[in-house]
C-alpha positions in Angstrom: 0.0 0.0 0.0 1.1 3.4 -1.0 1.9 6.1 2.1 0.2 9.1 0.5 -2.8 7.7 -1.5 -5.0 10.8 -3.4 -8.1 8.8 -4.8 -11.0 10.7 -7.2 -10.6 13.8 -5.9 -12.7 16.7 -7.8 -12.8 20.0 -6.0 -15.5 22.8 -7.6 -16.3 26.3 -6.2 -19.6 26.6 -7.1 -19.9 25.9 -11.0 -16.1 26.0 -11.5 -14.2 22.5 -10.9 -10.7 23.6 -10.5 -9.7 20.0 -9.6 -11.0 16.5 -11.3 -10.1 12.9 -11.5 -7.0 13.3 -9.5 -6.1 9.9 -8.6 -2.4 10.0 -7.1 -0.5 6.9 -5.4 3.1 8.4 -3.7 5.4 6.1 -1.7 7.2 6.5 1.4 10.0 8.6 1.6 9.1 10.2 -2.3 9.4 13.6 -3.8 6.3 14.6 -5.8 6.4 17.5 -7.5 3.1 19.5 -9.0 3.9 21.5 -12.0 2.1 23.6 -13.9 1.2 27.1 -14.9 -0.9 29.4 -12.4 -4.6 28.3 -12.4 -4.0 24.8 -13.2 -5.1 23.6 -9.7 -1.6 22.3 -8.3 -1.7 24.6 -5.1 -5.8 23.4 -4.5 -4.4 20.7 -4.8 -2.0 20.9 -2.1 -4.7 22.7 0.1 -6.5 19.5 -0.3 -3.6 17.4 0.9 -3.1 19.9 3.8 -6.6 20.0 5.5 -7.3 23.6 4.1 -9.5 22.7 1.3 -11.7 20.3 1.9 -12.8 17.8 -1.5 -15.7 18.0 -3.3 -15.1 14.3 -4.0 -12.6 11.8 -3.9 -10.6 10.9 -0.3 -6.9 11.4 1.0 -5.5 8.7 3.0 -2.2 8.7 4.7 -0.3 5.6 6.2 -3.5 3.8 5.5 -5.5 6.6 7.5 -8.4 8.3 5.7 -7.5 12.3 7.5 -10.3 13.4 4.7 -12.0 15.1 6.9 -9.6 15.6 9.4 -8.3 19.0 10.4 -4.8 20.4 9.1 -3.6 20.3 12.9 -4.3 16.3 13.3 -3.2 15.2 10.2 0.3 15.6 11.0 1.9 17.8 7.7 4.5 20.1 7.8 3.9 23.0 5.4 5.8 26.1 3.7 4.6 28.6 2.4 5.7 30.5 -0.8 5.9 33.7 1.7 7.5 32.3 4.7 5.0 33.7 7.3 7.0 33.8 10.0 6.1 35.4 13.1 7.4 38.7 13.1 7.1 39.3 16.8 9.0 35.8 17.5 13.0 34.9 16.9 14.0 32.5 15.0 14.2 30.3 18.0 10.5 30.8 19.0 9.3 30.8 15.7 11.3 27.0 15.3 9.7 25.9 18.5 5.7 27.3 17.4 4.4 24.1 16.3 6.4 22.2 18.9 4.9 23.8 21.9 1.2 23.4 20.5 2.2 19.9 20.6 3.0 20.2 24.4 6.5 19.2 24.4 8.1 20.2 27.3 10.6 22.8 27.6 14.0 21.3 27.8 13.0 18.9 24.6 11.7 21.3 22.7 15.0 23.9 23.3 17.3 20.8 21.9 14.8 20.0 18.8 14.9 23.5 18.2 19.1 23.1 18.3 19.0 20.1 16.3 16.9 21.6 13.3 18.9 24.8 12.9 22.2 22.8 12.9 20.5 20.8 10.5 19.6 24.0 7.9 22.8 25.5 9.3 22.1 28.2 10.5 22.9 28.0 14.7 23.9 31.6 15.0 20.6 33.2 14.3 18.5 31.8 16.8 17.9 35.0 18.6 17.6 37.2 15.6 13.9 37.9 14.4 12.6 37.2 10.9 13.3 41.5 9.6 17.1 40.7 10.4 17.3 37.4 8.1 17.7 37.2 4.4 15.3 35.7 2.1 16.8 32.6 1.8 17.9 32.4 5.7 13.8 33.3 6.3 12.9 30.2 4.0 15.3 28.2 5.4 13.9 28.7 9.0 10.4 28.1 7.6 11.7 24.4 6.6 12.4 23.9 10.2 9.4 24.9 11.6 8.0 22.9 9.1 9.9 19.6 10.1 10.6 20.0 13.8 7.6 17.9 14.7 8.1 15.2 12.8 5.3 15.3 10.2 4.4 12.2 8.0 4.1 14.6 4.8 6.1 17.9 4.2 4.1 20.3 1.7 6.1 22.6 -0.2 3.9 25.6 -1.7 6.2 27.1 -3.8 8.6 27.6 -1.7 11.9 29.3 -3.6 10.0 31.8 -6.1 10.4 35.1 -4.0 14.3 34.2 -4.3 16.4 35.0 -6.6 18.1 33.1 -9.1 21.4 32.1 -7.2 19.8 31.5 -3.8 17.3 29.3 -5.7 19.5 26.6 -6.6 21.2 26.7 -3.9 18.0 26.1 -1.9 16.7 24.0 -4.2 19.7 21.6 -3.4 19.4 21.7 0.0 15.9 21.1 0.5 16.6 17.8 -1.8 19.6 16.8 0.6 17.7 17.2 3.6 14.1 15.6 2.0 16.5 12.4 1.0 18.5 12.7 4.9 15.0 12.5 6.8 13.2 10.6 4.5 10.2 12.6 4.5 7.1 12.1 2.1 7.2 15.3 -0.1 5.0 17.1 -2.6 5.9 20.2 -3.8 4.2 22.7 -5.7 5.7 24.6 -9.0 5.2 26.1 -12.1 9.0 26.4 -12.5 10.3 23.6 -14.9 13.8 23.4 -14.2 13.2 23.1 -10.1 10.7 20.2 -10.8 13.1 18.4 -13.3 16.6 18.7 -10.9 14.4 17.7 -7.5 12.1 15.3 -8.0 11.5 11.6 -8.1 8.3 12.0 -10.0 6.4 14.8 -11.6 2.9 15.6 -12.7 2.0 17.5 -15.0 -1.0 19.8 -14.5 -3.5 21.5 -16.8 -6.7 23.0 -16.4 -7.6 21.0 -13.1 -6.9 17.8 -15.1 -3.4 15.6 -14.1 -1.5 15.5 -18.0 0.8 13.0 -17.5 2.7 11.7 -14.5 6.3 10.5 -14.5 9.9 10.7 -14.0 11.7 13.9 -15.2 13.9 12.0 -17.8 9.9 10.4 -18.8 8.2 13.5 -18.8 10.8 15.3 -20.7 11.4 12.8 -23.6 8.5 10.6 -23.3 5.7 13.6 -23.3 2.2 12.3 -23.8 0.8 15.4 -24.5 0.9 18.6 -26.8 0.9 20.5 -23.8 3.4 18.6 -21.7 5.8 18.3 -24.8 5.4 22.5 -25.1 5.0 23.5 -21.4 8.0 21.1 -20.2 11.4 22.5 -22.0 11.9 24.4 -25.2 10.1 23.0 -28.0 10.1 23.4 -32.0 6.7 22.7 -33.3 6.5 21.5 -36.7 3.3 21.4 -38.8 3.3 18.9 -41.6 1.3 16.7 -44.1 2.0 12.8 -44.6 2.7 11.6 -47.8 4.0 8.9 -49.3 7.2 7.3 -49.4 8.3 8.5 -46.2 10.0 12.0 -48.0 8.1 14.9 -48.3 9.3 18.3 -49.8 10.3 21.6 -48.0 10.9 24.3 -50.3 12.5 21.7 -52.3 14.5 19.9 -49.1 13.3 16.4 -47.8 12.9 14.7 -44.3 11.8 11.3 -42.9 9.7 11.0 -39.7 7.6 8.2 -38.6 4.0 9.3 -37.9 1.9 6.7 -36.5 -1.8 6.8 -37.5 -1.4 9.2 -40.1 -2.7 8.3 -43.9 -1.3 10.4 -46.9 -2.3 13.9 -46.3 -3.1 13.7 -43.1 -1.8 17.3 -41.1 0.2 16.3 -37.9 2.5 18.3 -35.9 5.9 17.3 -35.1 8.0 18.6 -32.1 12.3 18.7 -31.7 14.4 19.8 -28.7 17.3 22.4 -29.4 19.7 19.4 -28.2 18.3 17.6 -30.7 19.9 19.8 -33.4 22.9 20.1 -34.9 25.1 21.9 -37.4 27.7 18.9 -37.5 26.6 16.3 -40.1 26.5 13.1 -39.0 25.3 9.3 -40.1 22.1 9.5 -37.6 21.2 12.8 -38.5 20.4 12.0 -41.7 17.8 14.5 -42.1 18.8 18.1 -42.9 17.2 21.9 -43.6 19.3 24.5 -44.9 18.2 27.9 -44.3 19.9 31.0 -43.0 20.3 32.3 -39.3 18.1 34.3 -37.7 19.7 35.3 -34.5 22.4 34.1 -32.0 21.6 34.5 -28.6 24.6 34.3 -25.8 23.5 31.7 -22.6 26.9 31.1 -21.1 28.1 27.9 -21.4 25.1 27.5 -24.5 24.5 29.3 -27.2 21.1 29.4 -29.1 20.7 29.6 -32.1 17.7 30.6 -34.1 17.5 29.4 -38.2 14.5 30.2 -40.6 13.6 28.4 -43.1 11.5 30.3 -45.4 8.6 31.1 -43.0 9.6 28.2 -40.6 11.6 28.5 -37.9 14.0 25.9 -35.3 15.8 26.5 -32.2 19.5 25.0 -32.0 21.6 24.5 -28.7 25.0 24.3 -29.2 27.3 24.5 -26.1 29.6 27.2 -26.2 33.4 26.8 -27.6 35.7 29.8 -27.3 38.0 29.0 -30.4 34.9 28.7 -32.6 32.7 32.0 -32.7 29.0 31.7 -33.3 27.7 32.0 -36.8 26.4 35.2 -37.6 22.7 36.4 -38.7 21.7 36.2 -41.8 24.6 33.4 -42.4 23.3 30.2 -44.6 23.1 27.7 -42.7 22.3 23.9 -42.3 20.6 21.8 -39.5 21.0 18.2 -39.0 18.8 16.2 -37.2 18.1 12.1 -36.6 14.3 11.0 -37.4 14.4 9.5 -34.2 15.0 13.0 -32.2 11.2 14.0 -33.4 8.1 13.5 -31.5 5.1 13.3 -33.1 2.2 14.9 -31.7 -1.0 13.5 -32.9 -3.6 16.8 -33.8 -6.8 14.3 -33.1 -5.9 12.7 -30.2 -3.2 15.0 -28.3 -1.1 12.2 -27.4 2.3 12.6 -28.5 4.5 9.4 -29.8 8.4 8.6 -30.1 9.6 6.6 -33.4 10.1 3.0 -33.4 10.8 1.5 -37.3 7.9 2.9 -39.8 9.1 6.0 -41.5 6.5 8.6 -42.9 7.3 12.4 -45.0 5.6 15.4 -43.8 5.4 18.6 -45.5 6.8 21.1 -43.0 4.6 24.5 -42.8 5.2 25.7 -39.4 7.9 26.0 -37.0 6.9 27.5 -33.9 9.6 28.1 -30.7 7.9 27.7 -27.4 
């Protein structure tokens, strides 16, 4: 039996259902991250979870206990918050202890719980100091062990890292991973942040309009999308618009590629989607299929550099990683982009589903190239 079990839950305010068919198993220990944009129901979600929200349908058990209906306090979750809410009139001492002495631990064990949790987010010397005289990331950090200090059977992260900035995010990011895997705790934690959920978590899921759009690893839900919308929202994406003929070759402004298309008859429209890593401007015998157009722009990442080629009207995004003897190309420079039939996803237009090739080879007639 799972530890965290989610089962039918729907949640509506009165004729809007922001949540439906969420059916969820996680396992001890795991980290679960919700991801998606704002609105798609991840942080009612989480509400649910907590005890705030209570479901219009559906049940929540934990360790094999239906808390459904139980309050937040006795269902035994930690929680951050995206804004910290410390107690401004408490130290960081006090603030650590809060949910400790509601417990009614006694004095001298709560003072060395309090000790042990800020050794264990490292940060002993600022016991005494109130929340005004802490950094962001020192305030989030205390939050965590308020959160933890009682021992809770599921830690709820509600965004926790986007008030940061960009540095202290990964730092954090990293040390809430390390200390999730050191205590073992059962986590879910709530993002519309792609890279955050793809470096922390065990699984993912995918959310979109209340519905859950795929649920999987990160190295699944980044190559393996099952989606239009996963394939776009998770990652930088191509989209390619084409028509199957056949033959399996199919002209663009007199060029040719091969992709496999499953389903699709002669004619047919389907949209095909390719990472930037995917690309290339090094032939090669995989990447047998090839565009040549000119560059469009040349943006500067650091240690990658993205390139932007059009093709007529059409348009790719290339990652290349950045090589100091060799200079970019320049725009308005003809150039060519190699890619393997194998790097394209196809995204079915009826169905939404999204499929990797296997053998069969199909030709598409390439008509738009949209970067996301």
């Amino acid at each position: 039996m799972s530890f965290l079990e989610i089962a039918g839950v729907r949640k509506s305010f009165g004729p809007t259902t922001v949540v439906q068919n969420f059916d969820l198993s996680v396992e001890r220990g795991e980290f679960i991250s919700f991801l998606g944009p704002s609105g798609c129901g991840k942080t009612t979600m989480l509400r649910i979870v907590a005890g705030f929200e209570r479901p219009s349908a559906g049940t929540v058990r934990i360790d094999g206990e239906d808390v459904t209906d139980l309050a937040p306090n006795a269902r035994r979750i930690g929680m951050v918050f995206q804004a910290y809410a410390l107690f401004p009139n408490m130290n960081v001492g006090d603030n650590v202890a809060f949910g400790l002495k509601i417990a009614g631990m006694g004095r001298a064990e709560r003072e060395a719980r309090v000790d042990e949790m800020l050794k264990l987010i490292g940060l002993p010397h600022v016991r005494d100091r109130y929340p005004y005289q802490l950094s962001g990331g020192q305030q989030q950090r205390v939050a965590l062990a308020r959160a933890i200090a009682p021992k809770p059977r599921v830690l709820l992260l509600d965004e926790p890292l986007s008030a940061l900035d960009a540095k202290i995010r990964v730092s954090l990011r990293e040390e809430i991973r390390e200390l999730q895997r050191a205590l073992g705790i059962t986590t879910i934690f709530v993002t519309h942040d792609q890279e955050e959920a793809l470096s922390m978590s065990d699984r993912i899921v995918v959310m979109s309009d209340g519905r859950m759009e795929q649920v999987g690893t990160p190295f699944e839900i980044y190559n393996r999308p099952r989606s239009r919308f996963v394939a776009s929202f998770v990652g930088t994406l191509s989209l390619l618009e084409g028509r199957a003929e056949i033959g399996g070759r199919v002209a663009v402004a007199g060029q040719e590629i091969e992709a496999e298309t499953p389903g699709a008859r002669p004619g047919d429209t389907v949209t095909l989607a390719l990472r930037p890593e995917a690309l290339s401007l090094v032939p090669s015998a995989e990447r047998r299929n090839q565009l040549t157009g000119e560059i469009a722009d040349v943006a500067f990442l650091g240690s990658v550099v993205r390139i932007r080629a059009r093709f007529a009207a059409n348009e790719l995004l290339i990652d290349t990683f950045n090589d100091p003897a060799s200079p970019p190309p320049s725009r308005g420079q003809p150039v060519t982009v190699h890619f393997s039939p194998d790097d394209i996803q196809c995204l079915d237009a009826a169905t939404g589903a999204s499929h990797r090739p296997t053998s069969q080879r199909q030709a598409l007639d390439l008509r738009a190239v949209e970067p996301v």
